[in-house]
N, C-alpha and C positions, 0 to 999 in steps of 0.2 A: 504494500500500500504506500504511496507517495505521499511523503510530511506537506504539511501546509505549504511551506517556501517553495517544495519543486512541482506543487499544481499553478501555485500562485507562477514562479517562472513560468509555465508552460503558457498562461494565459499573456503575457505583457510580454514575449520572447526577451526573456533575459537569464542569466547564470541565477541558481540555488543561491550561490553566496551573496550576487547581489541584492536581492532580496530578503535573505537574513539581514543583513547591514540594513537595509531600510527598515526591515518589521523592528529591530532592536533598536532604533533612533525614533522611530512614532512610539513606542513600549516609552520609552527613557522621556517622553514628552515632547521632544521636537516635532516643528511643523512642517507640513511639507514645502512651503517657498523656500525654509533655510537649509532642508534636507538635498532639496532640487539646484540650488544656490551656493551653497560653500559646505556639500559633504558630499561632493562629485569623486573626490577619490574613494571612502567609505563605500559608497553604492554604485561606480561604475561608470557614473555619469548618467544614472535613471533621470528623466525630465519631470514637470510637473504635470504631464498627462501620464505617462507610465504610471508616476507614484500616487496617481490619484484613484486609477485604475485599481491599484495597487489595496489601497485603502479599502476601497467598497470589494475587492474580492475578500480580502484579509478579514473583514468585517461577516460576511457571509459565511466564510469555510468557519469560522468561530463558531456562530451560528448554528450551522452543519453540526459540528463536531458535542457542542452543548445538547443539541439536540439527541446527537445519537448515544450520550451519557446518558439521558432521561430514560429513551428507550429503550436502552439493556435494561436499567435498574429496574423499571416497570415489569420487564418481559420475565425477569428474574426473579422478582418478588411472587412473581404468578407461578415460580416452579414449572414455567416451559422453555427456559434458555437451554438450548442445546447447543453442544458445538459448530454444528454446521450452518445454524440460524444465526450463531455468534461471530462467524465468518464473514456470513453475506451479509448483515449490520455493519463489520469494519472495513468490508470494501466497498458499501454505498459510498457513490461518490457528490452526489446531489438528494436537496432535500426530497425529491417526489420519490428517489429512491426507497430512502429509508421511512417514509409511510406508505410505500406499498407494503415493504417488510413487516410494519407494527400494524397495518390494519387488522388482520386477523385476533391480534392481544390485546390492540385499542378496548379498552373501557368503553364500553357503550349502553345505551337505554336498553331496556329487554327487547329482544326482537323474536317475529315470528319462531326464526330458527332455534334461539334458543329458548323458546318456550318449549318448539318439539321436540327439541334433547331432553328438556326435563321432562318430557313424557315418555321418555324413553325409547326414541322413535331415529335415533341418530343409527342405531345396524340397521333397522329395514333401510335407507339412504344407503349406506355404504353396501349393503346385497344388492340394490337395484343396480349400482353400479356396478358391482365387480361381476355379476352374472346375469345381464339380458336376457337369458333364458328362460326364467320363470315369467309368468305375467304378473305385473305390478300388485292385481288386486287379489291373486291367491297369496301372494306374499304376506300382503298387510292385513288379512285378515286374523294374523298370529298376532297382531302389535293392538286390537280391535284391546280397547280398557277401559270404561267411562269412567270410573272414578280416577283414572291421570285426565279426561276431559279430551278420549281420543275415542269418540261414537261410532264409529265405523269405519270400514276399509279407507271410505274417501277422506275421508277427516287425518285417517296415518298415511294417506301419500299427498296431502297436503303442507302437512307438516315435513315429511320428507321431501317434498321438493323443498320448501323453504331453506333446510339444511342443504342439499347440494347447490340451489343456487346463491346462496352467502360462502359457501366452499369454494365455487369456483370466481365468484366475484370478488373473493378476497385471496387469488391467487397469483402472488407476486409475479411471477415471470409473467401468467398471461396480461396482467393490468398493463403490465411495462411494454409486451409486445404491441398490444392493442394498440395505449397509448401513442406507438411512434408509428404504427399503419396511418391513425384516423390522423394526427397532422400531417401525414404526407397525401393523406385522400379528400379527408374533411372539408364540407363546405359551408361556410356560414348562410345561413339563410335570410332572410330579415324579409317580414310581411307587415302592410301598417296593419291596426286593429281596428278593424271596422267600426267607421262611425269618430275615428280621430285625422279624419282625413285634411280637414281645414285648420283644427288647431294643430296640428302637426304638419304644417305646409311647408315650413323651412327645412324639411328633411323629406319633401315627396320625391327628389332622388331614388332615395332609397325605398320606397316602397314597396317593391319588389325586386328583390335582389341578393345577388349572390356569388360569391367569391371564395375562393380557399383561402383558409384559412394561415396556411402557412405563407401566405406571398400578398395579403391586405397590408397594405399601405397604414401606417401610424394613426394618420389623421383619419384614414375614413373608419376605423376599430374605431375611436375613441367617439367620432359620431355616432354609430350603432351603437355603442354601449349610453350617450347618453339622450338619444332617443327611446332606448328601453324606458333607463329611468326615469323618463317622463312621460311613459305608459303609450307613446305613439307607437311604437315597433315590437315584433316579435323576432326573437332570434331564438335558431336552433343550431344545431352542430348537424349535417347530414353526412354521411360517409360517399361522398361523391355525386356527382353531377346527376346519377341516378340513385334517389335516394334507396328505392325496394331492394334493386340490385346491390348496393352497399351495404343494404341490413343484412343480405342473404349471406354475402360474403362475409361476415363479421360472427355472422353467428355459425359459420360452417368454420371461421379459425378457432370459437371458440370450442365448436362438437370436438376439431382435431387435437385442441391440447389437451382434452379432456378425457381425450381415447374413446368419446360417443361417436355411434355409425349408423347408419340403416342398412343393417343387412339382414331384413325379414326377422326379425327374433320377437319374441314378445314383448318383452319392456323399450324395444328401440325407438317408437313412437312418441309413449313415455319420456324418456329420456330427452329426445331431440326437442318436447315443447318447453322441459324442465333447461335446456338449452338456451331456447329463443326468448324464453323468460328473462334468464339471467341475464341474456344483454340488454333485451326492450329496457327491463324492469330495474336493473340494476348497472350493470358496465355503461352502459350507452348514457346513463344520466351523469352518473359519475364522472367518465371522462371529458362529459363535454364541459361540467364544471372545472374541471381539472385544468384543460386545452384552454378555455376561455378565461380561465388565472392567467397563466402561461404565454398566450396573447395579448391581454391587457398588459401583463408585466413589461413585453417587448415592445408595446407600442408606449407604454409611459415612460423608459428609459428612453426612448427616440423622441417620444415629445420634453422630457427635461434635457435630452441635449441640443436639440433645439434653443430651447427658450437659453439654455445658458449658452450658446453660443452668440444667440443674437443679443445677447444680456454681455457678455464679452466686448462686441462688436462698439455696445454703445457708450459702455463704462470709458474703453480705448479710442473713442471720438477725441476727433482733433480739438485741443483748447483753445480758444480765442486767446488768454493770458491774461495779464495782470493788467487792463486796461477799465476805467469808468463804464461799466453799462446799465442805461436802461432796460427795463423789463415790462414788457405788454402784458399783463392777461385778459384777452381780448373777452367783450361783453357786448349786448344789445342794450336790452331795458335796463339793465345792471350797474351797465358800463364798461368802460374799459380801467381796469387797477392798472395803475402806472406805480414802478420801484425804481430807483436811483439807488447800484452800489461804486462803491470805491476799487480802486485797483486788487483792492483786498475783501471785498465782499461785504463790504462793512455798509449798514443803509444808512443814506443819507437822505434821502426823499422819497416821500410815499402820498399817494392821494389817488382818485377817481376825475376822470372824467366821460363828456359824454358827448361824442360825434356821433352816434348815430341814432335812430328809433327812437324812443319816441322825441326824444328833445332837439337830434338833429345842428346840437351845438361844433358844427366843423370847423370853424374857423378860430372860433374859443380855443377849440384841441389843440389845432396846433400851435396856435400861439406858446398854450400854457408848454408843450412839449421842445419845444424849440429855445423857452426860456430854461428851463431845467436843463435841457443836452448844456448852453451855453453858460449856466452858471454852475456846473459840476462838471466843463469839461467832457462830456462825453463823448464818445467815437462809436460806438455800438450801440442798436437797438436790438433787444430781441425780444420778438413774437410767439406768443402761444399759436398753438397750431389746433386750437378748441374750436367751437362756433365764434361766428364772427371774425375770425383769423384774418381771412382775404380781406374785408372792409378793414381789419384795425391794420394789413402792412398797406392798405394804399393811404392810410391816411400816416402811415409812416415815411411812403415815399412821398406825400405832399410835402411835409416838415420836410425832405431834402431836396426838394427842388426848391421850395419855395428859402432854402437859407444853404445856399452853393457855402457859404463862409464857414460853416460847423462842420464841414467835410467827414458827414456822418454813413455810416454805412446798417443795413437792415437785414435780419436773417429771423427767418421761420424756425422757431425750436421745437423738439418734441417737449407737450406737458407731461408726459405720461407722470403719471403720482404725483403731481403736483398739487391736487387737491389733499391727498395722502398723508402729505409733508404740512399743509397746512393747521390741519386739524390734529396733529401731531402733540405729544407730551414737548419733545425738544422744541418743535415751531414756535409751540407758547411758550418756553423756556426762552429762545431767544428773544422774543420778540412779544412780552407778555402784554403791552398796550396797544399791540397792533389787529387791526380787525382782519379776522381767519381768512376773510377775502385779498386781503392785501397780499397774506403772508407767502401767497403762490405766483405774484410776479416777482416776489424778491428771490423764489426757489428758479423763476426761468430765467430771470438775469445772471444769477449767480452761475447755472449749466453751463452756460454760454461759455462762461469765463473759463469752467473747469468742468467739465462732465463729471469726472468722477469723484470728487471732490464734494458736488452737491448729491449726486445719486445715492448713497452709499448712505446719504443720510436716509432713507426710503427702504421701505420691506422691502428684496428684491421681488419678490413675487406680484406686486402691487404696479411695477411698472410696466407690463402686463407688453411682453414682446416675445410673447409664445405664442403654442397654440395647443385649448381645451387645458389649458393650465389649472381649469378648475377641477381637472375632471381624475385627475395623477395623483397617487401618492403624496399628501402635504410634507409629511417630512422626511419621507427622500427627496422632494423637491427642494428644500426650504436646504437640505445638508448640500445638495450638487451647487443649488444658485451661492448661499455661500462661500462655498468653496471658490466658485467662481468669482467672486466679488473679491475675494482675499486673494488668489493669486493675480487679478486686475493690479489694484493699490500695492501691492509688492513687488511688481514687475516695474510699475512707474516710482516706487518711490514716494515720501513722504517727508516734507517741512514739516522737522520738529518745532519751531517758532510759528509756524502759520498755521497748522491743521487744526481742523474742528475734534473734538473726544470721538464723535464718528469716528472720522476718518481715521486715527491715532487705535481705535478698536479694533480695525482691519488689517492694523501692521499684523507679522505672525511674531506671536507671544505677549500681544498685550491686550488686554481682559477691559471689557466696558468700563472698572470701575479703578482699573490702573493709567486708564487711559484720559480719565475725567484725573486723575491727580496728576499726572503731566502736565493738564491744561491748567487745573488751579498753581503747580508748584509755579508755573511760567508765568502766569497774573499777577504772586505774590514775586517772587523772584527776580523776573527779568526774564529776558532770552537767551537761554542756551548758549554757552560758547562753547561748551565743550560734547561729544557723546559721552563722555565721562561721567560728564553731569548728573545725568540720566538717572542714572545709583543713588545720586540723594532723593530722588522720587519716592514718597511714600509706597512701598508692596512692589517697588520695581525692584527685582532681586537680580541676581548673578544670571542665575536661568532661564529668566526675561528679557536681559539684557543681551543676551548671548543670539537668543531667538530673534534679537526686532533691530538689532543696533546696524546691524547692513542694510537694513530697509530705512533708517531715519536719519535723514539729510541735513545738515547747520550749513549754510551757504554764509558764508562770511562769517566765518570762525577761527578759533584760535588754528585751528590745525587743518589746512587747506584738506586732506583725505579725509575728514568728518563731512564733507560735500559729496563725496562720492561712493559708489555703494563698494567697494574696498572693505571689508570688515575689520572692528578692529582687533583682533583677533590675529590676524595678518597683517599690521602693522609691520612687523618684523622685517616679514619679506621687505615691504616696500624701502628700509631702511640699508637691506641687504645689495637690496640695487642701487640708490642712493651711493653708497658707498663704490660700491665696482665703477659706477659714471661718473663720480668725484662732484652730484650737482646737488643744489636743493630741490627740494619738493618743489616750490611753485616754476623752477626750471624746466622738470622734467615733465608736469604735467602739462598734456596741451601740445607735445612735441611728437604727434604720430610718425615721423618718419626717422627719428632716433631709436622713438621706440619699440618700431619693426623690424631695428637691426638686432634685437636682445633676442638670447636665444631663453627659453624656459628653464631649459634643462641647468641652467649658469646657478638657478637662485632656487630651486629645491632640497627640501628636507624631509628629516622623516614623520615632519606632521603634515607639509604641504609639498603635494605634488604636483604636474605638469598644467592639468587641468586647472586648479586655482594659482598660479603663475600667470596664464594663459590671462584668466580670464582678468586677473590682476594688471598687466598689461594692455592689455585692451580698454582696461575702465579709465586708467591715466592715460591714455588718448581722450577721450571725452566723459571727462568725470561726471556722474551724475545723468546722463545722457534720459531724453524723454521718449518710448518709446514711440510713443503716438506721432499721427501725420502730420502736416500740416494742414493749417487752421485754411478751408476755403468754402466757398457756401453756394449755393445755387442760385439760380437767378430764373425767376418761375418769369412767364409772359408776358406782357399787358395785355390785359383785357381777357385774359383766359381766367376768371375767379369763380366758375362755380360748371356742374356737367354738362351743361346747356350752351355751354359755348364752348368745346370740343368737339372738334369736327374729326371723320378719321383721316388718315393720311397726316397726321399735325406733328411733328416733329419738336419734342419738350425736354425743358432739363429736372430733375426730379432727386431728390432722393430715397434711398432704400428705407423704409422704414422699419419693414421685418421680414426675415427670412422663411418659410415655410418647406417642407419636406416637397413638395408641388410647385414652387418657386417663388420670385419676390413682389414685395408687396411697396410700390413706390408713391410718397406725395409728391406730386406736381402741382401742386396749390390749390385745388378746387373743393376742400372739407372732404374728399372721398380718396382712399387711395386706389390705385388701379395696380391690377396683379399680370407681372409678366409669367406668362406659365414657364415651367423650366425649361421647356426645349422652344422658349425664343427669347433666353438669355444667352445663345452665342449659334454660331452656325456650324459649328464641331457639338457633339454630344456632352451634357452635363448631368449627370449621376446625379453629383450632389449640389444644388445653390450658392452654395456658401462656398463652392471651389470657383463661382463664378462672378457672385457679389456677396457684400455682407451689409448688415445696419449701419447706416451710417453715412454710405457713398453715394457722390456725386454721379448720376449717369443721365444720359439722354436716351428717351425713347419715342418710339410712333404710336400713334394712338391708332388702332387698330379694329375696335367695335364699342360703342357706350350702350346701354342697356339703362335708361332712365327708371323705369318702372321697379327694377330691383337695386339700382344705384350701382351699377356694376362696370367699371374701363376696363378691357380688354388692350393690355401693352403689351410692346413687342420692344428689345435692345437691338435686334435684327432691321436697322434701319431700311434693308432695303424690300421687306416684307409687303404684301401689299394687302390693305383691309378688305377683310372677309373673306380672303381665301388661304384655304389651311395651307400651310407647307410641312413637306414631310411628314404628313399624318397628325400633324399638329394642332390640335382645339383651337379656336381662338381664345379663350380662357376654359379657365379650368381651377378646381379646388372648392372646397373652404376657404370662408374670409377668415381671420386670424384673428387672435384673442382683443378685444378690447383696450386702444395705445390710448387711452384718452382720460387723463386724470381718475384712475383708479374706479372706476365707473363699472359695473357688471359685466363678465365677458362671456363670449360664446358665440354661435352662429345666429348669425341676424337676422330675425323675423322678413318672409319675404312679402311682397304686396298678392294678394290673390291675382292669379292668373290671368283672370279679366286684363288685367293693367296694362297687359303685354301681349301681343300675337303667339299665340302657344306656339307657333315652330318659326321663332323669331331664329336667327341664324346662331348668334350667344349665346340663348338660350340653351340650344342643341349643340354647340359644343361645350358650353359648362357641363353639361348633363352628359357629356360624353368624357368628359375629362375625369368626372366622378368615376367612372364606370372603369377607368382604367386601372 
């Protein structure tokens, strides 16, 4: 049997030993950014996807293994551990294994069958079986007891079948056989339930239909499953495209592992119904529970990698930087909240006004905004991308036209959680006088400036850039987007003088409540000049320190490599080289072509080897370095602000908003986004999205079919596409819309308009419904 480490190798392909090294460094408390980061020699150079892999396997085979302790002891206490049952126990290698194994000593409510054991009816069972010879009802006429509450023949081969077929439905090998036919045959069924045909319209797709189950697409499982649970759909498991034919099959594998036949004899009839029983009645229910875990499971770990992908995507958006911006949160009757922060995030103006509906005050607006950009300096606007968006950036591009002198510039931001953030414990912590409305243009100004910096202050799940995020595992979800958010903030780095206790919670090794006395010791204190410092932090210990001090940056400090992610830890080294180049530290920093003539192998020892040398050299080329893009923004049309003035053939610049498993989902300014399907995000074949675009980017596309009635653009990146004719078998759309991007707001698939609305074989219509279907 293979130890944890050489299953875990076999899954991440890496060396046993590398893996021990990592499982001993998570064991011993380290995180994975500093494991992935500066203990490259310890584990091989595993990255921060391996060891994370790493982690959720680590985390299950435990699992696994706790599990399969339970099951001896239980199976033992019962006095039916045998050796060879204790065998195939320590070689389960997966949980479905090892409760095929326990079903049988599974504790359970009284069942049929063992009711008719306690009538003593468990030999007539085992004589039916071993000798089809006899006829069932001379047999059981010997077993005939009223007082065990067995009245006649038919009552003891009642009972007797109940015992064979809980015998053969609780028999390990065939459960296991079964189980791996019906995923490779099985077919999901889905029928709406008569009479939910209107309230269930947002999924008449599916209404009839059907797919294996082993090759459904993420998204379209997680629809079926949660069209069941709102009682529009029925789902069954059927064993192939012909369902009779697959029962027959299913129950002739189980006659043959059973050693049942029809060859004329008298109990064989008997037998074979006691057969078709166990599967209708028992295997067939079973597994499809089983199968449809099993499938949910694989389609929620593809929708959390999703959502944490495009959650990566957005954290790693380019920052505008340390520069004055205004913030829109655009409004109708409401208004529009206007925030002014500082290069530093700090508010210095906050109020409402009102350009449009009902008051109609335009010219008031921009006055007032034009006076603000000029008396706080600003250079940036940024726009909520809510209702009202397109009216609030035209009245943002009036203020620049009409004042060329503030050489202001306007970008559309995602609010996603921005309402989230407002209503927030910390929002009112910051900002305890300010009205809950206000506190979400001060969260889209601040994005602007630093994505990830403000996001992080937000549940990741809240910012809602998946898809059916409601519908996954919360916290598997809640541990991957984590996860994700923490290697984000540790790959960029961290101003111990500027970050918020958020931000400061997300280094690896410091705890929400270590990270709020960082912020207090710097309020009472001053600003850091040292990483040293760090250690007078109340509950920041040696093994905190050890964890976070590569990831936290002092830019203009005592010791120029407290800038840089260099640990200090490795100081050493860098004095080591220092010394062989005869220069100081701010000499050699910044001097990439000196310091691509040093070889590694000059400055190792036997704590630090090639790999952190390496990487040490590299980081004194550009200390501190931001991994993120640069900061550019789109530049949506005139006069294109809402679907009614999109024509096809229109050639637009947009960005990605969210990635889907079926492809991207782009704003180009008009309140809707429009979904380029994946195979017309390039003219070469795209597996997956995200190898092609990600959240975040700039691209240009053709507008290729609009569909008013269900709100729906049809985009194409294939500029030279032409509207309404498929290429290469290609829908003009297709999918699911994506989970709700819009200030923390309900999400899920969007109620369609009744049919009427639309020409039922409108051209979009019939390739969305075709795109479903694939």
């Amino acid at each position: 049997m293979l130890t944890i480490e050489q299953r875990i190798a076999q899954d991440i392909a890496a060396q046993p030993a590398q893996v021990k090294a990592a499982v001993e460094l998570l064991d011993g408390g380290a995180t994975v950014p500093f494991i992935a980061r500066y203990r490259k020699e310890a584990t091989g150079g595993l990255d921060d996807t391996q060891l994370r892999l790493l982690e959720e396997r680590l985390r299950y085979l435990r699992e696994l293994e706790e599990r399969r302790g339970a099951i001896l002891a239980s199976i033992g206490e019962q006095g039916k551990l045998t050796d060879a049952l204790k065998a195939q126990i320590l070689e389960a290698d997966t949980k479905a294994r090892l409760e095929d194994l326990y079903l049988p000593y599974k504790p359970k409510r009284r069942t049929k069958a063992q009711i008719a054991r306690e009538a003593g009816l468990e030999p007539l069972a085992l004589a039916l079986r071993a000798d089809p010879t006899v006829a069932p009802e001379a047999r059981a006429a010997a077993f005939v007891d009223a007082g065990k509450g067995v009245a006649d023949a038919r009552a003891a081969l009642e009972g007797a079948r109940a015992i064979l077929m809980e015998t053969i439905a609780e028999d390990a090998a065939l459960v296991g056989e079964l189980r791996d036919w019906l995923w490779s045959k099985g077919q999901i069924r889905a029928r709406v339930i008569e009479g939910k045909e209107q309230e269930g319209i947002k999924f008449r797709d599916y209404f009839d239909h059907a797919e294996p189950i082993a090759k459904i697409p993420s998204h379209r499982l997680l629809a079926l499953l949660r069209a069941r649970n709102e009682g529009v759909l029925e789902l069954d498991l059927v064993p192939g495209a012909d369902a009779e034919q697959g029962h027959a099959e299913a129950e002739g594998r189980v006659a043959a592992h059973a050693g049942i036949a029809a060859r004329g004899r008298a109990a064989d009839a008997w037998l074979l119904e006691t057969v078709r029983l166990a599967w209708r009645a028992k295997l067939h229910l079973h597994l499809t529970l089983d199968l449809f875990a099993r499938a949910r499971e694989a389609a929620e770990d593809e929708a959390i990698r999703v959502f944490g992908d495009n959650l990566k995507d957005l954290l790693l958006a380019a920052p505008a930087g340390p520069k004055a911006v205004m913030g829109l949160d655009p409004g109708i009757r409401t208004g529009v909240k206007v925030a002014v922060v500082d290069a530093t995030g700090k508010l210095l103006h906050a109020g409402t006004i009102y350009p449009h509906e009902p008051r109609n005050e335009w010219d008031r607006s921009v006055a007032a905004l034009a006076a603000a950009c000029k008396q706080f300096d600003v250079r940036l606007i940024a726009i909520g991308n809510g209702t009202a968006s397109r009216e609030t950036d035209k009245l943002a591009g009036e203020v620049i036209r009409r004042h060329p002198e503030l050489k202001l510039a306007k970008i559309v931001v995602s609010e996603a959680g921005a309402s989230v953030y407002s209503a927030s414990e910390l929002a009112a912590k910051e900002f305890p006088q300010l009205d809950v409305s206000l506190r979400g243009a001060v969260s889209i100004a601040r994005r602007l400036q630093d994505p990830l910096a403000e996001l992080v202050k937000i549940e990741p799940k809240a910012i809602g850039v998946g898809q059916y995020q409601h519908d996954v595992n919360q916290a598997k979800l809640a541990r991957a987007l984590d996860a994700r958010v923490e290697d984000c903030v540790n790959a960029v780095g961290v101003d111990v003088n500027t970050a918020s206790a958020p931000l400061l919670a997300r280094v690896a090794g410091l705890s929400p409540g270590v990270a709020e006395n960082v912020v207090r010791y710097r309020d009472e204190h001053g600003a850091f000049r040292r990483r040293r410092d760090l250690l007078k932090v109340p509950r920041l210990g040696e093994k905190a320190f050890e964890q976070a001090a590569g990831f936290l940056r002092i830019p203009h400090g005592d010791d120029p490599l407290d800038a840089s992610a260099v640990h200090p830890e490795a100081y050493p080294v860098v004095e080591r080289i220092l010394r062989h180049c005869g220069r100081e530290v701010k000499q050699l920093i910044g001097d990439g072509a000196f310091l691509r003539t040093l070889k590694p192998e000059q400055f190792t020892d036997e704590r630090f080897g090639v790999p952190t040398v390496r990487d040490i050299l590299k980081e004194l080329e550009k200390p501190g370095r931001d991994p993120r893009p640069e900061f550019v923004t789109p530049s949506f049309a005139e006069g294109v602000e809402d679907l009614k003035d999109l024509r096809p053939g229109m050639v637009l610049e947009g960005r990605v908003t969210n990635v889907a498993a079926f492809g991207a989902f782009v704003d180009i300014g008009v309140h809707q986004d429009g979904l380029v399907h994946v195979s017309a995000l390039s003219h070469s074949f795209v597996k997956d999205p995200r190898d092609a675009v990600k959240a975040g980017d700039i691209v240009k596309v053709k507008v290729l079919e609009i569909d008013l009635a269900r709100q729906r653009i049809a985009l194409s990146m294939r500029l030279d596409d032409t509207p309404g004719e498929a290429r290469g078998g290609r829908p003009a759309a297709g999918g699911p819309r994506p989970e709700g991007r819009d200030r923390g707001r309900p999400t899920g698939p969007r109620p369609a308009p009744k049919p009427a609305a639309a020409p039922a074989n409108s051209a979009l219509a019939d390739a969305f419904a075709k795109a479903l279907k694939r």
